[in-house]
C-alpha positions as CSV (number, residue, x, y, z in Angstrom):
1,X,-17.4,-6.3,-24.4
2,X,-16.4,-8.6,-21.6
3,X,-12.8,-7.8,-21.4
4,X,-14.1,-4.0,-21.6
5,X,-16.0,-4.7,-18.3
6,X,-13.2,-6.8,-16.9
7,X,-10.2,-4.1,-17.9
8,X,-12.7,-1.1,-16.0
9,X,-12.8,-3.2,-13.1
10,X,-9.0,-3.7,-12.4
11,X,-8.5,-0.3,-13.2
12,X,-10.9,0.4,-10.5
13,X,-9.3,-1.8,-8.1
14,X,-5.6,-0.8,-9.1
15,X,-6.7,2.8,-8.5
16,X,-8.3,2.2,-5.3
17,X,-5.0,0.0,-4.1
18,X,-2.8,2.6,-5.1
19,X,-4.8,5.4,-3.7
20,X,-4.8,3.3,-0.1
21,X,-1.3,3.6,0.0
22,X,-0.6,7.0,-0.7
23,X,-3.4,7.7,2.2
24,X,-1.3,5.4,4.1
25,X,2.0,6.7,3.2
26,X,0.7,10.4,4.0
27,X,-0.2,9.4,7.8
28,X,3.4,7.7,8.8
29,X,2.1,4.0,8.1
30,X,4.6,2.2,5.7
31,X,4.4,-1.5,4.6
32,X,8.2,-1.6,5.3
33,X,8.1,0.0,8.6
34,X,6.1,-0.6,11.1
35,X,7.8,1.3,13.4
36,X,8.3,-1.9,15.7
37,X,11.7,-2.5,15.8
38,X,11.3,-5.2,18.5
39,X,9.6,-7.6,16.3
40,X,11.9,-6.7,12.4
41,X,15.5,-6.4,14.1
42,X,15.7,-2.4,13.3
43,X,17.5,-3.2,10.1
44,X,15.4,-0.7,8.7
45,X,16.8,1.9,12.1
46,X,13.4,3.5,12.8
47,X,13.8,6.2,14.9
């Protein structure tokens, strides 16, 4: 029963991660861009 309860529970929180980053993603964030060139080098050429 506990490893049910436990299993749920990271679902939940996998879910809610994932879901996050799509959101995220959808508004122009990135967690490989952060559009500050200044700071990463511009290796990733953010324009």
């Amino acid at each position: 029963m506990g490893t049910f309860i436990v299993l749920i529970l990271l679902a939940t929180a996998i879910t809610l991660v994932i879901r996050s980053m799509l959101c995220d993603r959808r508004s122009g964030k990135s967690l490989q861009c952060g559009g500050d060139c200044k700071h990463c080098g511009g290796h990733c050429a953010h324009k």
